[in-house]
C-alpha distance (Angstrom), angle and dihedral (degrees) to the residues before:
residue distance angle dihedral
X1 . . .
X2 3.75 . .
X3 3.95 95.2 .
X4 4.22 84.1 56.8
X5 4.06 87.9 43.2
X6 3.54 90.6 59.3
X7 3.53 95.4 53.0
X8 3.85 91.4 43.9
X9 3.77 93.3 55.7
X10 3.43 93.1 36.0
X11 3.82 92.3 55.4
X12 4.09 95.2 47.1
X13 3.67 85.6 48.1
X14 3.47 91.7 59.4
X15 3.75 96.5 45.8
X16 3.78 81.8 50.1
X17 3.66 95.1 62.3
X18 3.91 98.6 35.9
X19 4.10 86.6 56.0
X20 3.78 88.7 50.1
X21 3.34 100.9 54.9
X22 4.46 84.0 65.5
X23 3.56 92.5 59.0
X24 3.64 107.2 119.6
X25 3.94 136.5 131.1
X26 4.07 105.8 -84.5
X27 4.02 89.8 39.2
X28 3.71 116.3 110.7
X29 3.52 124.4 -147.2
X30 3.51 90.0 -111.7
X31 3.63 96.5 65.3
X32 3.49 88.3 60.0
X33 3.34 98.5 48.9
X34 3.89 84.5 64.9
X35 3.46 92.2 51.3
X36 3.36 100.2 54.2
X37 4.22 86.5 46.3
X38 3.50 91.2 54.8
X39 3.78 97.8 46.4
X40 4.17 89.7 46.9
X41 4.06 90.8 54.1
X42 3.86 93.7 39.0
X43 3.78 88.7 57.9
X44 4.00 102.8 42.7
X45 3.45 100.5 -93.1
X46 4.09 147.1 106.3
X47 3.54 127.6 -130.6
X48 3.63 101.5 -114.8
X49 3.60 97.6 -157.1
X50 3.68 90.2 58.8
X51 3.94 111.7 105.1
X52 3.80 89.2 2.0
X53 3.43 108.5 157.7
X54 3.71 88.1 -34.4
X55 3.61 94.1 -43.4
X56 3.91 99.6 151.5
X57 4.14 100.7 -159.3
X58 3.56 134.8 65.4
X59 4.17 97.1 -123.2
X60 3.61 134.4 11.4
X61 3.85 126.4 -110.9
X62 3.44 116.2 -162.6
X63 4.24 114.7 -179.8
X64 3.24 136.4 -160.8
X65 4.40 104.9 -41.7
X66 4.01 89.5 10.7
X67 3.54 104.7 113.4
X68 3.63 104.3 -162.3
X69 3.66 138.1 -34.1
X70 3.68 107.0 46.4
X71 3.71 115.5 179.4
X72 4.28 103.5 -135.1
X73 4.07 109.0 -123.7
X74 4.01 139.0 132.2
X75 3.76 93.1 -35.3
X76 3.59 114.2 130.7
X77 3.41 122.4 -139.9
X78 4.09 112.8 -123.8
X79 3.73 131.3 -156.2
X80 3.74 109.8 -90.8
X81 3.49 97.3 22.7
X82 3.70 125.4 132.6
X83 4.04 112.1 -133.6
X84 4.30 120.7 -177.3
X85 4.01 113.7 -152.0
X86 3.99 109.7 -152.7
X87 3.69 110.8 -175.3
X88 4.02 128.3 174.3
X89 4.09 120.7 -161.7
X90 3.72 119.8 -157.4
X91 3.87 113.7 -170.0
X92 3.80 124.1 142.0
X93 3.79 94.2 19.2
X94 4.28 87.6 -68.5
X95 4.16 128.5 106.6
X96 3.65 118.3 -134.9
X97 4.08 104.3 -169.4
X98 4.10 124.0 -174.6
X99 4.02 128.7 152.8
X100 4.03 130.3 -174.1
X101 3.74 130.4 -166.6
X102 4.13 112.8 -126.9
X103 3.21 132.5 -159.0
X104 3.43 118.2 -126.4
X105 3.69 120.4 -127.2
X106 4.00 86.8 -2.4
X107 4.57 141.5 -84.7
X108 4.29 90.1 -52.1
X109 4.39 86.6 44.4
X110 4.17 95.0 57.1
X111 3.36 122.0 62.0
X112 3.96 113.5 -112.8
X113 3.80 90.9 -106.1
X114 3.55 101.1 58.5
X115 4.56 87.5 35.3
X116 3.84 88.9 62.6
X117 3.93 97.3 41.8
X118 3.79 90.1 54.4
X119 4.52 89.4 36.9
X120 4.16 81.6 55.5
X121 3.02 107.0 43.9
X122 4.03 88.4 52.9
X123 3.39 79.3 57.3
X124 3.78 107.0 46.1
X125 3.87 81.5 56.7
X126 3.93 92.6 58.7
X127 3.63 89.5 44.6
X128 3.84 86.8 55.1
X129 3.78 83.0 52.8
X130 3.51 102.6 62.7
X131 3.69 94.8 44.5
X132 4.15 93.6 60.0
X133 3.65 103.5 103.3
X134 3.71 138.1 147.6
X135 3.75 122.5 -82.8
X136 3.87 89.1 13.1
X137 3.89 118.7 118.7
X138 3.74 114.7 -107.6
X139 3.92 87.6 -121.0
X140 4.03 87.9 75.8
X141 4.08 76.3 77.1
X142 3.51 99.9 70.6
X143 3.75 98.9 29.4
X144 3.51 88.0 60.0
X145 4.38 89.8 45.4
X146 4.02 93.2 39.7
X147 3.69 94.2 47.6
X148 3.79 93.6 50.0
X149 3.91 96.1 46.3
X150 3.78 91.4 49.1
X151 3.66 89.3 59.2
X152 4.23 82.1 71.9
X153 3.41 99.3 28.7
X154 3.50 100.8 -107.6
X155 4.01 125.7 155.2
X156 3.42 112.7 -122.1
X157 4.00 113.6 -140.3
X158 4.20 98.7 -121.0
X159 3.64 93.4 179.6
X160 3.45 112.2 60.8
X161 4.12 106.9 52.1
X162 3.91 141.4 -169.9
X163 3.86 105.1 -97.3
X164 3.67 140.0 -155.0
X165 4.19 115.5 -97.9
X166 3.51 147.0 -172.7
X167 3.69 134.4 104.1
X168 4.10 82.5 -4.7
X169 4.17 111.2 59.1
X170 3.84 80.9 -135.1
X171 3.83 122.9 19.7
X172 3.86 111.4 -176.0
X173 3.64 102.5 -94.5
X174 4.16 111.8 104.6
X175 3.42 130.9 -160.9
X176 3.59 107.6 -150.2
X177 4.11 112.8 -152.8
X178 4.11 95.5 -150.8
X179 4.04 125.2 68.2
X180 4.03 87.7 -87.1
X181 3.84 110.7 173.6
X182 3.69 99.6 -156.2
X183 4.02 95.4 56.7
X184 4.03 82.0 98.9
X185 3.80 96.1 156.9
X186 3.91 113.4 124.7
X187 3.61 127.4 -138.8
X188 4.15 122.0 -114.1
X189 3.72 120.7 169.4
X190 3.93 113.8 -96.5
X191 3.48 91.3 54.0
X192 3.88 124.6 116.3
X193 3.45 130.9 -172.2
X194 4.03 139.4 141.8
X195 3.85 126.1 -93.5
X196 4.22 103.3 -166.9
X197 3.62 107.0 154.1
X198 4.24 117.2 -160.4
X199 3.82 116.2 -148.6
X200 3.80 132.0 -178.9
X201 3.57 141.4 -152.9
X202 4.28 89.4 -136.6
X203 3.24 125.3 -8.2
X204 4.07 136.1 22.0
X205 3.29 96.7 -158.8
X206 4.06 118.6 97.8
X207 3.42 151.7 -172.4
X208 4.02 140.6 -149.7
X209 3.32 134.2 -119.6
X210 4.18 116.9 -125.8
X211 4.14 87.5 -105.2
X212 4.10 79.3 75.7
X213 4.15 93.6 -128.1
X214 3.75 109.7 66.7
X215 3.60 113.8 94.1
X216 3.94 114.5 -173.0
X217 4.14 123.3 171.2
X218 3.77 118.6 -84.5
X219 3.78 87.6 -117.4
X220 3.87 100.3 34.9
X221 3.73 98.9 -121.2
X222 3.48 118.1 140.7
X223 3.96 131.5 -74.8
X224 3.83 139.5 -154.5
X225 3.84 132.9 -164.2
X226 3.65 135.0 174.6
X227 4.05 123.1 -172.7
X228 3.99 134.5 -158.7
X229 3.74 126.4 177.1
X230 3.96 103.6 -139.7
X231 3.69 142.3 -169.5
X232 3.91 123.5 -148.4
X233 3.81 93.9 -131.6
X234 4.28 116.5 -176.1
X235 3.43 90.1 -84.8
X236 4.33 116.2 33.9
X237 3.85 118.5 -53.1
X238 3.64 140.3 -46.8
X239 3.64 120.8 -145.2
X240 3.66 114.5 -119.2
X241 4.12 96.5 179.6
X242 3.89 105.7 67.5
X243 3.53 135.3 113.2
């Protein structure tokens, strides 16, 4: 099982970075979207997202106040903007699952505000990282997230959570990404499971959209999310979702 998570993560992360490297202003999201379908079927694997509960796309992109689960379409992507890629691989009956906030157009292209929302929240994630260990409960996660983001003020997207993974694209465990004192679970080594931490410039709170899977902020100022797969190993974690 971990041998075929490895190359599941290792595979989306891939098709993660081959789809970034087409964001530009002019492309829509929907070009990516084929990108990121091609790449997935070239290399063995399925989109998992694809058919997902009805989910009609084969990774989400979320810009600018979308919070997560952006369905690709027409949408154009503008100079300055700030896009996330979510991707999911299925291959040998596993999910490896990663997503990365982009900015659009590049650092001199987004104003600094939105350029060190996305730059910490990359960083709130590797934080979270470090603090996965064995015997600890998951709720070190978000303590270590929450009290990071609230050094800048940021809202920190409670709803929506990191999530246990493996042959099912979400197993039961979650990985809440505030302090939250009921996420009691403890860590052993085997298990795998997502850290992907949501801040916000304002608000956390959040609405949908009527097509029942786009989430934007309450106050439509911009969010940023990264994602790893992970693996409680003996000693902390080991990344499953890199290159």
């Amino acid at each position: 099982m971990r041998d075929r998570m490895r190359v599941a993560g290792r595979i989306a992360a891939r098709a993660l970075a081959e789809t970034a490297t087409h964001i530009a202003p002019g492309v829509t999201t929907d070009e990516l979207d084929r990108i990121a379908h091609t790449f997935l079927c070239d290399h063995g694997a399925y989109p998992s997202t694809l058919g997902y509960r009805g989910f009609p796309k084969s990774l989400c992109t979320s810009v600018n106040e979308v919070i997560c689960h952006g369905i690709p379409d027409s949408t154009v992507l503008r100079e300055g903007d700030i896009v996330n890629l979510d991707i999911t691989a299925f291959t040998g009956g596993v999910h490896g699952d990663t997503n990365a906030t982009y900015l659009v157009g590049g650092e001199e292209a987004v104003d600094e505000e939105s350029r060190l929302l996305v730059e910490r929240t990359r960083e709130s994630l590797n934080r979270a990282i470090k603090a996965v260990r064995p015997g600890r409960q998951v709720n070190v996660i978000g303590r270590v997230i929450e009290s990071y983001a609230q050094r800048f003020g940021y809202g920190v997207v409670r709803d929506f959570t990191g999530h246990g993974i493996n042959t099912a694209f979400h197993s039961g465990l979650y990985i809440p990404h505030y302090d939250d004192p009921e996420a009691t679970t403890v860590m052993v080594p085997g298990m795998t499971f997502t850290i992907e931490p949501m801040l916000t410039l304002g608000t956390h709170e959040w609405e949908m959209w009527a097509d029942n899977w786009t989430v934007v902020t309450k106050d439509r100022r911009r969010t940023a999310q990264f994602e790893h797969t992970l693996l409680v190993t003996d000693t902390g974690a080991e990344i499953l979702t890199l290159p």
